[in-house]
C-alpha positions in Angstrom: -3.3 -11.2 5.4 -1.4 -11.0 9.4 0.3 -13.4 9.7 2.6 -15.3 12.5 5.0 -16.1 9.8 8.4 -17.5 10.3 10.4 -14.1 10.9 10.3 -13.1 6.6 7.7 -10.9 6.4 5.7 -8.8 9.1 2.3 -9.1 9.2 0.8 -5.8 7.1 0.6 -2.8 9.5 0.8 0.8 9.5 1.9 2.5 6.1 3.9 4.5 8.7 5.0 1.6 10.4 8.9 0.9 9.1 9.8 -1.9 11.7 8.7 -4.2 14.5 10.5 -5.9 17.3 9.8 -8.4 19.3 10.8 -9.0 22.8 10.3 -11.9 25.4 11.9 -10.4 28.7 11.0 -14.1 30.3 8.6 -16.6 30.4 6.9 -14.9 33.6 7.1 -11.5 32.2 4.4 -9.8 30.0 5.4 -9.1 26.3 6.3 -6.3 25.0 7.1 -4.7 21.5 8.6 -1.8 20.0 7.2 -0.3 17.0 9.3 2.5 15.0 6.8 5.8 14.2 8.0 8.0 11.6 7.5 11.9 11.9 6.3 12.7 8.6 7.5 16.3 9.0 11.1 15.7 9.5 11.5 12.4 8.7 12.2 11.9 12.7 11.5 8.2 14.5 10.8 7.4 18.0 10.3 3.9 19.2 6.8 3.2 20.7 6.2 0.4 23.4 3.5 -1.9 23.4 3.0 -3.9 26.3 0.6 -7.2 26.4 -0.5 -6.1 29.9 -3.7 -4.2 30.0 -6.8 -3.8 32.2 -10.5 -5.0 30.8 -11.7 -1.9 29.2 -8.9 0.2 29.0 -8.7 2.2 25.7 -6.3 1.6 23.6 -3.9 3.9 23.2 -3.6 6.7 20.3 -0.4 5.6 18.7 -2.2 1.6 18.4 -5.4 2.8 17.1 -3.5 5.1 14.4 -1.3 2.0 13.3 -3.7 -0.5 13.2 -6.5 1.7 11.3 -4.1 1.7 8.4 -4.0 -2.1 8.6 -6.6 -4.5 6.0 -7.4 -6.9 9.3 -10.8 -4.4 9.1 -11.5 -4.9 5.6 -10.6 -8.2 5.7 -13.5 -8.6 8.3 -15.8 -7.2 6.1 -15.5 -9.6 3.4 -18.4 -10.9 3.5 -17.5 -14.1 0.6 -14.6 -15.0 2.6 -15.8 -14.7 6.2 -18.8 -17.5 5.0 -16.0 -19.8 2.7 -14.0 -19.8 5.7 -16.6 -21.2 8.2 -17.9 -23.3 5.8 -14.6 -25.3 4.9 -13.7 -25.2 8.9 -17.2 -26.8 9.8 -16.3 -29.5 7.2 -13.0 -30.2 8.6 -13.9 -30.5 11.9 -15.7 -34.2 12.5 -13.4 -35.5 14.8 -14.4 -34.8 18.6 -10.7 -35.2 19.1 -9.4 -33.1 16.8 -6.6 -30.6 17.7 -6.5 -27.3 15.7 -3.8 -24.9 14.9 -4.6 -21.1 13.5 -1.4 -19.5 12.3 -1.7 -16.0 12.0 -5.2 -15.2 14.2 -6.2 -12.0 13.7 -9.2 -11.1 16.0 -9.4 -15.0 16.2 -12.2 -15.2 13.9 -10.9 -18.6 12.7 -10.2 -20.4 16.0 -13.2 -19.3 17.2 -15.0 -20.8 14.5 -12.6 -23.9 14.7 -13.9 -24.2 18.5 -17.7 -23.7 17.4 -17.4 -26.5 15.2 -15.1 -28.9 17.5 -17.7 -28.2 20.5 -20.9 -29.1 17.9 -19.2 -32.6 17.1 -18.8 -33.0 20.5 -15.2 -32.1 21.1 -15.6 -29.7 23.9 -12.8 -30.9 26.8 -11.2 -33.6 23.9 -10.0 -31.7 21.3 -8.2 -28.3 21.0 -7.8 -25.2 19.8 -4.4 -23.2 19.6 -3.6 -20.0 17.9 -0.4 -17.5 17.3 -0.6 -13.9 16.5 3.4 -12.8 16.8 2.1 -8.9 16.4 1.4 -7.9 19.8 -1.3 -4.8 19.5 -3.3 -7.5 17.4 -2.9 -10.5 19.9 -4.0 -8.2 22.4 -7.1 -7.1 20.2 -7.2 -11.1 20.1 -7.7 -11.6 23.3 -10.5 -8.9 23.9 -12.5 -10.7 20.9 -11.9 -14.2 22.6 -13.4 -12.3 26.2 -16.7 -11.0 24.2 -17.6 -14.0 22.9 -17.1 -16.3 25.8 -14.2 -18.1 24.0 -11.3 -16.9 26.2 -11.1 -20.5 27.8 -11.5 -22.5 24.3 -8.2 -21.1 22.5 -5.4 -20.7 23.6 -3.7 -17.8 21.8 0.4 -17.3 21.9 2.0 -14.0 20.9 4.4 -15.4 19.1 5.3 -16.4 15.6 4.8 -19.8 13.8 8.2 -20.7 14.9 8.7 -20.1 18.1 5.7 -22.5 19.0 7.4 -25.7 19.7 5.4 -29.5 20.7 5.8 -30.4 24.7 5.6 -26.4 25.1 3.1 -25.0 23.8 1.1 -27.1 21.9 0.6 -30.6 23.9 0.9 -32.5 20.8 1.1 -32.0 17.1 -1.9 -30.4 15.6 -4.0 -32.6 13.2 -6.0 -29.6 11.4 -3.9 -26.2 10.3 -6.5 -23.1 9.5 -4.6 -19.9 8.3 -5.0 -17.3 5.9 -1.2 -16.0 5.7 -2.0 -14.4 2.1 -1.3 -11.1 0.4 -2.4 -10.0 -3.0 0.2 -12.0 -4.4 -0.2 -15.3 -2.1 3.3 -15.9 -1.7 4.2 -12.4 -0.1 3.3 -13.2 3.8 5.2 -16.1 3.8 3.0 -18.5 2.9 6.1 -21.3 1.6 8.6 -21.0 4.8 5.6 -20.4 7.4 3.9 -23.9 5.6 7.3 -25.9 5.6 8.4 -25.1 9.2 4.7 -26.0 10.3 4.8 -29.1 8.3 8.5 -29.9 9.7 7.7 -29.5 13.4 3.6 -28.5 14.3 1.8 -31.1 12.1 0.9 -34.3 12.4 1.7 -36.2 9.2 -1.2 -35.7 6.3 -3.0 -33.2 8.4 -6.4 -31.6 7.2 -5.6 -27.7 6.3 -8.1 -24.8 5.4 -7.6 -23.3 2.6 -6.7 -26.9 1.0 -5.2 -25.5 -1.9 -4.3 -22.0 -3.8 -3.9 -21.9 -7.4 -2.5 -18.8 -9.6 -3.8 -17.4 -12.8 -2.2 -15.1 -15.1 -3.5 -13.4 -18.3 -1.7 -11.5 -21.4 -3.1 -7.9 -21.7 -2.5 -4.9 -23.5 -2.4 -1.5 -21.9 -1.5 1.5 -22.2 -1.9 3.3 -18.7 0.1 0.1 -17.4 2.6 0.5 -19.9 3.3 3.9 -19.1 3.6 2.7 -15.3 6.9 1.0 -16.1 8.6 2.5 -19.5 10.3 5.4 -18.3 12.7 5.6 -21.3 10.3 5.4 -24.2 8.0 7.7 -22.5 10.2 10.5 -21.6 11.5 10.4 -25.2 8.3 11.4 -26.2 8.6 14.0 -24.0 11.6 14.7 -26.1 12.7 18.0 -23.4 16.3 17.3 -23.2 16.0 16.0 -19.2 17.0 12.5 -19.5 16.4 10.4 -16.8 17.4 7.3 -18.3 19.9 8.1 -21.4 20.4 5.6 -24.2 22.5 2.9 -23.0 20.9 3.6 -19.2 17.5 2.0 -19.7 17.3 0.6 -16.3 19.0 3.0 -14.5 15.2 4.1 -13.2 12.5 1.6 -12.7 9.7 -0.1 -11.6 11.4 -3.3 -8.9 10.8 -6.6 -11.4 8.2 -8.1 -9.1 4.1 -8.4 -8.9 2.8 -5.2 -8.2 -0.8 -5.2 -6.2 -3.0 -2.9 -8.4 -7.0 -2.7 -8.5 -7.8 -3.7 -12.5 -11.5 -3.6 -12.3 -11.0 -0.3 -12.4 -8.8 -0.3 -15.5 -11.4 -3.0 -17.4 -12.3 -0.2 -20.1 -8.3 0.5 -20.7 -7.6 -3.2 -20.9 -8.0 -4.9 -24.2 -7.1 -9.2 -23.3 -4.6 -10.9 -25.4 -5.1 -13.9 -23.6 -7.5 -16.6 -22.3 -6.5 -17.3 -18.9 -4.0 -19.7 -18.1 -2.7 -21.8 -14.6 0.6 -21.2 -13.4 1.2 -23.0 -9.6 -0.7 -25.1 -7.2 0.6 -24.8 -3.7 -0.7 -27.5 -1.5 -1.7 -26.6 2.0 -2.0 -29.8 3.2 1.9 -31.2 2.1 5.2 -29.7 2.5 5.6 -26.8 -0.5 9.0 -26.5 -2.3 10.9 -23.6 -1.8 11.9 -22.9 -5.6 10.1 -24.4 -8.6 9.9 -23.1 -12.3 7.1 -23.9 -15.2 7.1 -23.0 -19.1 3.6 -22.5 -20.0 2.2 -22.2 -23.8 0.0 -19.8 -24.6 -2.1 -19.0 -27.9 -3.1 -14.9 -27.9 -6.6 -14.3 -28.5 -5.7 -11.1 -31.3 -2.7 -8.9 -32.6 -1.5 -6.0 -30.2 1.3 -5.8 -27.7 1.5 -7.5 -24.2 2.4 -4.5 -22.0 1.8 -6.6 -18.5 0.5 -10.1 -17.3 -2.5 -9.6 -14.7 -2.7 -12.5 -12.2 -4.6 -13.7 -8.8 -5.6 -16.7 -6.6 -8.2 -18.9 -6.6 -8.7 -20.8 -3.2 -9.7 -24.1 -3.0 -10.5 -24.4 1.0 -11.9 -28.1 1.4 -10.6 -31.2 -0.1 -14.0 -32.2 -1.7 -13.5 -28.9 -3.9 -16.8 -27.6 -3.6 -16.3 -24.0 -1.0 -14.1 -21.7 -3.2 -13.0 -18.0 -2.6 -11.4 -16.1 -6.0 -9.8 -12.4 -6.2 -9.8 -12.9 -10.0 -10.6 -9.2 -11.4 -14.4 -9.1 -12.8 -13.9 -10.0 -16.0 -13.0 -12.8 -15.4 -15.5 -14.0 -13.0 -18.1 -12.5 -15.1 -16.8 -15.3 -17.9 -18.1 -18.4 -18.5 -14.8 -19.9 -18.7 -14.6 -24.0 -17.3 -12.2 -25.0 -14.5 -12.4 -21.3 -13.6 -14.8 -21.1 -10.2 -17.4 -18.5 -10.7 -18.1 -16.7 -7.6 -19.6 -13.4 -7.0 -18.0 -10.8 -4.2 -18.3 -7.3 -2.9 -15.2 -5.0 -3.8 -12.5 -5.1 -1.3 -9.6 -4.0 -1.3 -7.3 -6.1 1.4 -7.0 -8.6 -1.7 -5.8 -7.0 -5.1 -4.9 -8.5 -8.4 -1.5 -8.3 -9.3 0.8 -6.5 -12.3 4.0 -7.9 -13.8 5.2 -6.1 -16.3 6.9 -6.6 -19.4 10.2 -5.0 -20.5 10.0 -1.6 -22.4 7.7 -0.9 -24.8 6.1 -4.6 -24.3 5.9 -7.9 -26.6 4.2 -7.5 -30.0 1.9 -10.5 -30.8 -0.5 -11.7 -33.4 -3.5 -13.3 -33.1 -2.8 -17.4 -32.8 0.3 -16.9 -31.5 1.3 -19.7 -29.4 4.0 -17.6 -26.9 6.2 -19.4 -24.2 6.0 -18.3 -20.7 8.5 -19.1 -18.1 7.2 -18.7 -14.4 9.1 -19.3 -11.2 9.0 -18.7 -8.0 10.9 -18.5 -4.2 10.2 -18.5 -0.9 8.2 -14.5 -1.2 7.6 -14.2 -5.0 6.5 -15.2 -8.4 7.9 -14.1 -11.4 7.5 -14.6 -15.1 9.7 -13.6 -18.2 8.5 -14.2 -21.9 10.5 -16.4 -23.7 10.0 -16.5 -27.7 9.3 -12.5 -27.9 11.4 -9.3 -28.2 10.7 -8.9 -24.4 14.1 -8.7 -22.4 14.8 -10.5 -19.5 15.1 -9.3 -16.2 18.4 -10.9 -14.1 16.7 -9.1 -11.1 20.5 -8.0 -10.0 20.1 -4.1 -9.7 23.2 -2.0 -10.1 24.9 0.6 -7.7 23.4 3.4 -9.8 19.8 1.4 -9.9 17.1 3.3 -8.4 13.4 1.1 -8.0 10.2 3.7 -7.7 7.0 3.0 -7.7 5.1 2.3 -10.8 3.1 6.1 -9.9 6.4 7.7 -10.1 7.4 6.2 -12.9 4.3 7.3 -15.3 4.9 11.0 -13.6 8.3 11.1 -14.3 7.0 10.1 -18.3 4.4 12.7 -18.0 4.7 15.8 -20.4 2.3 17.7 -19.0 4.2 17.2 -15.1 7.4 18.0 -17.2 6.6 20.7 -18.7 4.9 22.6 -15.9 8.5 22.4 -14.0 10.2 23.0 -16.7 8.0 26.4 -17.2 8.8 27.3 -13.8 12.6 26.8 -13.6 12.5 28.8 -16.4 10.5 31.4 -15.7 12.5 31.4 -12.6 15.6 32.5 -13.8 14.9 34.8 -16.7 14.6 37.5 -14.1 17.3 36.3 -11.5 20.9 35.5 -11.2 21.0 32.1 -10.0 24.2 31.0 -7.8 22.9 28.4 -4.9 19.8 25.9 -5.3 18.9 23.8 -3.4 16.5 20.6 -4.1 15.1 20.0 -0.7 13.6 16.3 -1.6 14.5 13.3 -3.1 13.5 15.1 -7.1 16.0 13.6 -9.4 14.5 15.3 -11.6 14.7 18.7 -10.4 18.2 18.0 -9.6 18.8 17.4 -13.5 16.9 20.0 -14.4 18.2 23.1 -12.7 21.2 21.9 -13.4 20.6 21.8 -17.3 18.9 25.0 -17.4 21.6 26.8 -14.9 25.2 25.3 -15.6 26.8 28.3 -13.8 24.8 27.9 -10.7 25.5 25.0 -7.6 23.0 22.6 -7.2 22.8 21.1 -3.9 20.2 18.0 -3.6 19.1 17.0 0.1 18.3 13.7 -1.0 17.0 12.7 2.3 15.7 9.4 1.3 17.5 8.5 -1.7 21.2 10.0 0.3 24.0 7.3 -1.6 21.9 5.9 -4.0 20.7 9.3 -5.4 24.0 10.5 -5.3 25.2 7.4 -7.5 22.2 7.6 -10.0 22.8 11.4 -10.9 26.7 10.7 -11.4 25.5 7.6 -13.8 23.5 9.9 -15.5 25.3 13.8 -15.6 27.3 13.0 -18.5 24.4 12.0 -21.0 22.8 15.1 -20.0 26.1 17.3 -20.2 26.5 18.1 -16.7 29.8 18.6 -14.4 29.4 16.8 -11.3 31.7 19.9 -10.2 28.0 21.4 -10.3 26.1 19.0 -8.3 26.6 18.1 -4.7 24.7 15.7 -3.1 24.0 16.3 0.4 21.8 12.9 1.7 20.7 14.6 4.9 17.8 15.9 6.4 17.1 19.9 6.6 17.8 20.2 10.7 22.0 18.6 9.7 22.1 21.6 7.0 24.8 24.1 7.7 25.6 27.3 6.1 29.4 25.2 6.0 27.4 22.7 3.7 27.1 25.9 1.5 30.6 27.1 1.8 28.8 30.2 3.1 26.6 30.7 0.3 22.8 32.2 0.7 20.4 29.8 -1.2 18.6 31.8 -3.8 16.3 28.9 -5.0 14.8 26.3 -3.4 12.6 23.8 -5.2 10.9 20.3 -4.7 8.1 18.4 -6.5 7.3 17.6 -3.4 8.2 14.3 -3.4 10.1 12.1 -0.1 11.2 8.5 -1.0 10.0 6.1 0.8 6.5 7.8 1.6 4.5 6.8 -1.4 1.6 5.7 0.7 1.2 8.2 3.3 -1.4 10.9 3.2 -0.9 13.6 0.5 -0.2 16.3 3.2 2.8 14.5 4.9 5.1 16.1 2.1 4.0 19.0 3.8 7.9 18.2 4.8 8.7 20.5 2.2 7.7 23.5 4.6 9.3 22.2 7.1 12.2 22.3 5.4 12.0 25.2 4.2 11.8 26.2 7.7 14.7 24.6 9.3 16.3 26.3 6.0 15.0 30.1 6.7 18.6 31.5 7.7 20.6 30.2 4.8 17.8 31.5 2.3 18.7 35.1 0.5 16.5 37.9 0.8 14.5 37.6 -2.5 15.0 33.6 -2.6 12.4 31.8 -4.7 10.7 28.8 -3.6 9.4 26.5 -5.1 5.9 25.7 -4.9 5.1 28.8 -3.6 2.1 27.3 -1.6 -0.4 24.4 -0.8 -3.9 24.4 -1.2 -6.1 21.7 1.0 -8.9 20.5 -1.6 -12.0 18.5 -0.7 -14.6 17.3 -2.5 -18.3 15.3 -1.2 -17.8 11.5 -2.6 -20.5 8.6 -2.9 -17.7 5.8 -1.4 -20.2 2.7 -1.4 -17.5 -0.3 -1.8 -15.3 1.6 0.4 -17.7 2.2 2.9 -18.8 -1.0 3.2 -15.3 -2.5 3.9 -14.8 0.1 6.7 -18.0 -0.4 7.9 -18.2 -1.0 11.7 -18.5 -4.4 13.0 -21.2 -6.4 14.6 -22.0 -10.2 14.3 -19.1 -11.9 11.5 -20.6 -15.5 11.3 -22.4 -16.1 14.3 -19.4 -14.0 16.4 -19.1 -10.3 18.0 -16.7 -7.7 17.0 -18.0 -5.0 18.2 -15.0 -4.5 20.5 -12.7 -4.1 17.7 -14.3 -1.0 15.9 -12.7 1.9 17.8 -9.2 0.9 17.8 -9.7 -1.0 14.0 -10.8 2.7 12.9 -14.3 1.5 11.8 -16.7 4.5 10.5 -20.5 4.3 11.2 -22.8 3.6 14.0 -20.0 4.3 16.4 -20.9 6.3 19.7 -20.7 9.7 20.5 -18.9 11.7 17.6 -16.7 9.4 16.7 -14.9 9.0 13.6 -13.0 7.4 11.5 -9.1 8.2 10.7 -8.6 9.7 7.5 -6.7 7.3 5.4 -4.7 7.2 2.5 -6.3 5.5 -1.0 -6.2 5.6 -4.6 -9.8 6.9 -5.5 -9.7 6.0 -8.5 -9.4 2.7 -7.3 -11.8 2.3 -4.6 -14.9 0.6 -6.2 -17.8 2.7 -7.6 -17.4 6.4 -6.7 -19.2 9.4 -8.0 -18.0 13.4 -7.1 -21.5 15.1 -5.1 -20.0 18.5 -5.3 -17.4 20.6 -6.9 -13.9 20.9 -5.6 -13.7 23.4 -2.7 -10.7 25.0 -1.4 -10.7 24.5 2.5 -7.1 25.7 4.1 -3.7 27.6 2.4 0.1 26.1 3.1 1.9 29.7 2.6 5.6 28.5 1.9 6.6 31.8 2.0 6.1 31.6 5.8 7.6 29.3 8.4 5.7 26.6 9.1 2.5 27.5 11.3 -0.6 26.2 12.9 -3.7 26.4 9.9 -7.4 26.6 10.5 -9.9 26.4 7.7 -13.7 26.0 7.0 -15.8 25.9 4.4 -19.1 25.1 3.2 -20.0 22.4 0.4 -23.1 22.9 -1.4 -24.0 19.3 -3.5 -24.0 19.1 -7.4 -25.9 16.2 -7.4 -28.1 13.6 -6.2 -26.8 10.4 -3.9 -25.5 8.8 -0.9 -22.5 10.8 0.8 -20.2 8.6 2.4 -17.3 10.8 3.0 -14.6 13.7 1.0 -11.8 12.9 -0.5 -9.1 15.5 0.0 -5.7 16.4 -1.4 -2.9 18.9 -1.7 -2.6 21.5 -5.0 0.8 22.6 -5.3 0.8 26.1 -6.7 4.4 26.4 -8.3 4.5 30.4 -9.3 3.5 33.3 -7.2 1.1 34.2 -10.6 -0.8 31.0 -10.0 -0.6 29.6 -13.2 1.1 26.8 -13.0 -0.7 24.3 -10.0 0.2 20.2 -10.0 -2.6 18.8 -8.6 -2.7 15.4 -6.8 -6.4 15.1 -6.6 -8.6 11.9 -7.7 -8.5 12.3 -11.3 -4.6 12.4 -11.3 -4.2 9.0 -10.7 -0.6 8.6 -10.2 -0.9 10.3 -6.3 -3.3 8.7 -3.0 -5.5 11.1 -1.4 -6.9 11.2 1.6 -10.3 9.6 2.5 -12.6 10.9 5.5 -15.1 8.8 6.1 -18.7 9.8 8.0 -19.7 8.7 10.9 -22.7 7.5 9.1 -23.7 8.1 4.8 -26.0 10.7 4.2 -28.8 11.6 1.2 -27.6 14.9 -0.4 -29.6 16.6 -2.8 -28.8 19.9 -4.2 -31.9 21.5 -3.6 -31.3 21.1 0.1 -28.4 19.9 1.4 -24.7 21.4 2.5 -22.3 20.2 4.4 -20.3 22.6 6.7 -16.3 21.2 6.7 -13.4 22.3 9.4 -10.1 20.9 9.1 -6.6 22.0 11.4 -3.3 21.6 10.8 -0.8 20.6 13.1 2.9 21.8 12.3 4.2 19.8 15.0 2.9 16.0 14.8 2.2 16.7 10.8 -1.6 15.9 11.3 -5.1 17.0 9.6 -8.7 16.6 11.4 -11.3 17.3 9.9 -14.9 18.1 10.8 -18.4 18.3 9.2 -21.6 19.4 10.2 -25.1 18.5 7.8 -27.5 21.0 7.3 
């Protein structure tokens, strides 16, 4: 969760968000930050500054809201389990009239404000203290509005600075006897958690301080599955494939893959593709309230529960926030708390999504096992990470030191790379593609690896040119690890590494492009909304002179898709805010990007998600078709409407959109990256408040415009 770590990790922020700096001009000068903003289009950044100074009621500006909607602080309000474990364990640790309390990482300041609720009803009020950092400065400003609302401004002291920059005789008057923070990520360690907690310890604390949380332990469990195996065996699955596009030959294994570390992943929603191989088992205790090690290792034993093959190892954190051990807090997936397993807390949560569980998984086709197996399992972890490598099974392990010629996707991309169907459909086209042309120039406008091998394998006379505008070096290094295996001439391919606007017709040696392809797919941009690789027409655009007159490209066109969604979970952690424990947030809802009960016609941002992912969710109406991306034009302004008649019965809470790529001018061949393709994010619109849809009398009227120049959608509805 944000955090005012020591200077590792920022705080989560904006999937758009690449870097953050920090600058203190002098101690009577206001603060002020830069934040890097990526053009989706073109790939483009321009530095935005935030500046601490800001008048009581002035509205915060676009560029703010937009990055700090795509944060989890608003989900993380919303959770309703952890909100009341918080305040619980902070009213318990606060007896001491004279007790002086540090919050690392504040947020809004929920936790110092309840740390000066509770100081002020033991009688601490002008005795004790309450001081709080929150080193990212659009929050700490946020902070300080929440502090203002609630009459607290005067009871905290709040510092927009990290964890280590606070310093005893400065800003803290003396060292802090109680330490609240929730510095967490899915994984625990990821934020932090270990160098924030030493340096703290080491210079902030006095010695055996009280600390909420108290403790965090990690569980792991052996599963078998085959959607997550598919997520990180790119060799095995492509050779079932068996197409002759190799994107990891024999001997080249690793040349593509998942990075060896936890990956954050909802499982509830894979329960019914999960079978357990496994009770579950501890694997650290880290210790608020002492100094944590920075390295440690473990060798655990564990007996599997039947025969079948450990494809990954599911873990996540139980919280033990009070030293009498009674006020817990667990992201363990359901089945687990549904169990009736001892030393396990039960506790019962709404879905959210700012805490996931966590993946690791196991080296190619995964570990066989039978049933009263006793298996050794070696976990260890830094400063950031735990990891885990299986030590009495055919399971390889990892060194963790990547190669040159290493390239690390995303588990998605891996499982689409494996995917036959994907595959085949541009294999189809490629083909199709040149039966009726001559090919001599192609160019592969995005970061496809794969479409770089396979033009090239299907058109060895022809120049392939990849852009590689993400990948640049390392792409070019991968595809010269891998030409030979798949009998190409790197005389054939030339790597480019640069954006469309640097593309000359010298780049060509003065050759007109006659093909020009892309999944589309722009490293780096996994997470964005499905319409920012709406780069690919961009491209194409900047590229319009060096194209030949009867050039193919490649998809031909976009197509917007929508469809009416029941979102309950979702909803209910975007939900606006009103009283969290006993305090206001109302302020926070506009710029947090909080849907419902909001004034005027105010909505929500559309954000990216995994729908698959988010909780229960039903489809209300058919897919409908709302706005064409024509590649075979330069890049334009669109408008598009549509009206959605329901299917069914339930609560609306919002569409989920995405982009079909249609690759062939016939329309036969369309890639879809909608919600039951689980391996792309779509985009979520939220109402401004859930409605009852029927299909005997309700529609929905939907508008959406596309702007070519900031790379934006906005949609809107109208009931009726």
């Amino acid at each position: 969760m944000p955090s005012c770590l020591v200077g590792l990790v920022p705080p989560p922020a904006a999937l758009h968000l690449l870097l953050r700096r920090r600058c203190m001009a002098s101690s009577s000068a206001p603060s002020r930050a830069f934040q890097l903003r990526l053009n989706p289009l073109t790939g483009d950044s321009e530095w935005l500054v935030v500046d601490e100074a800001e008048a009581d009621g002035e509205a915060p500006a676009t560029s703010q809201r937009k990055l700090l909607a795509t944060t989890s602080y608003l989900d993380m309000l919303n959770d309703a389990a952890r909100n009341r474990a918080y305040r619980r364990a902070i009213d318990a640790a606060v007896t001491d009239p004279s007790s002086r309390v540090l919050d690392i990482g504040a947020g809004t300041g929920l936790l110092s404000m309840m740390s000066a609720r509770a100081l002020e009803n033991v009688g601490g009020e002008g005795k004790g203290s309450v001081s709080a950092c929150e080193s990212y400065l659009p929050m700490g400003k946020l902070t300080r509005k929440v502090l203002r609302a609630n009459g607290m401004e005067k009871k905290v002291k709040i510092f927009h600075k990290r964890s280590d920059e606070l310093e005893v005789g400065v800003e803290l008057d003396s060292p802090a006897d109680i330490l609240v923070s929730e510095i967490l990520d899915s994984e625990l360690l990821g934020e932090g958690l270990i160098p924030t907690l030493q340096q703290a310890h080491d210079e902030l604390l006095v010695k055996n301080p009280k600390t909420v949380p108290y403790r965090a332990t990690t569980y792991g469990q052996l599963v078998e599955s085959t959607f997550l195996w598919k997520m990180h065996d790119l060799h095995n699955n492509e050779a079932n494939a068996a197409d002759g596009i190799w994107l990891t030959p024999d001997g080249t294994e690793r040349v593509v893959s998942v990075k060896p570390q936890q990956h954050a992943m909802q499982c509830d929603a894979l329960e019914d593709e999960i079978r357990l191989l496994s009770e579950p088992f501890k694997v650290f205790e880290f210790d608020f309230w002492e100094r944590p090690k920075s390295n440690r290792e473990t060798k655990i034993s564990i007996k599997t529960t039947g025969d079948g093959c450990v494809h990954a190892i599911i873990s996540w954190w139980v919280l033990q926030l009070d030293s009498a051990g009674s006020i817990f807090y667990s992201t363990a997936p359901r089945w687990v708390r549904q169990s009736s397993i001892e030393d396990l807390p039960q506790d019962t949560k709404d879905w959210c999504d700012h805490w996931k569980h966590c993946v690791w998984f196991t080296q190619g086709r995964g570990a066989p096992v039978m049933k009263d197996q006793i298996l050794s399992l070696r976990a260890s972890h830094n400063l950031t990470s735990i990891s885990y490598e299986l030590l009495n099974t055919t399971d390889e392990a990892w060194s963790g030191n990547l190669k040159g010629d290493h390239l690390t996707l995303s588990p998605e991309r891996i499982a689409l790379y494996g995917d036959r169907y994907w595959r085949s459909a541009l294999i189809t086209v490629v083909k199709n593609a040149l039966s009726d042309r001559s090919l001599s120039t192609c160019i592969v406008a995005d970061d496809s690896i794969f479409l770089t091998l396979l033009v090239s394998s299907l058109s060895p006379s022809s120049k392939v040119i990849a852009m590689f505008p993400g990948l640049r070096e390392k792409g070019a290094t991968y595809i010269q690890a891998v030409a030979d295996a798949n009998n190409l001439s790197m005389d054939q391919i030339q790597v480019i590494g640069k954006k469309a606007a640097s593309l000359t017709l010298d780049d060509l040696k003065q050759k007109k492009v006659n093909l020009l392809v892309g999944e589309p797919f722009y490293y780096g941009s996994e997470g964005m909304l499905p319409w920012q690789n709406l780069r690919f027409w961009n491209a194409r655009t900047l590229l319009d002179s060096m194209l030949s007159k009867d050039a193919l490209i490649v998809p031909c066109k976009g197509i917007l898709k929508l469809c009416a969604m029941s979102l309950p979970d979702l909803w209910r952690s975007r939900c606006s805010l009103k009283d969290i424990e006993g305090f206001d947030h109302s302020v926070v809802n506009e710029i947090l990007g909080a849907c419902g009960n909001l004034p005027g016609e105010q909505q929500s941002p559309c954000l990216p998600y995994y729908v698959w992912q988010c909780g229960y969710t039903k489809k209300l109406s058919k897919v409908y078709s709302l706005m064409d991306f024509n590649f075979s034009e330069p890049i334009h302004s669109c408008f598009g409407k549509t009206k959605i008649e329901f299917a069914d019965v339930g609560i609306c809470h919002g569409f989920a959109v995405w982009i079909d790529w249609v690759l062939d001018e016939k329309n036969s061949i369309v890639l879809s990256t909608g919600p039951d393709n689980r391996y792309w994010k779509q985009g979520v619109q939220l109402l401004s408040k859930p409605v009852e849809v029927s299909p005997a009398n309700s529609a929905v009227h939907v508008e959406a415009s596309f702007d070519p120049d900031s790379g934006e959608l906005t949609f809107h509805s109208l009931f009726s």
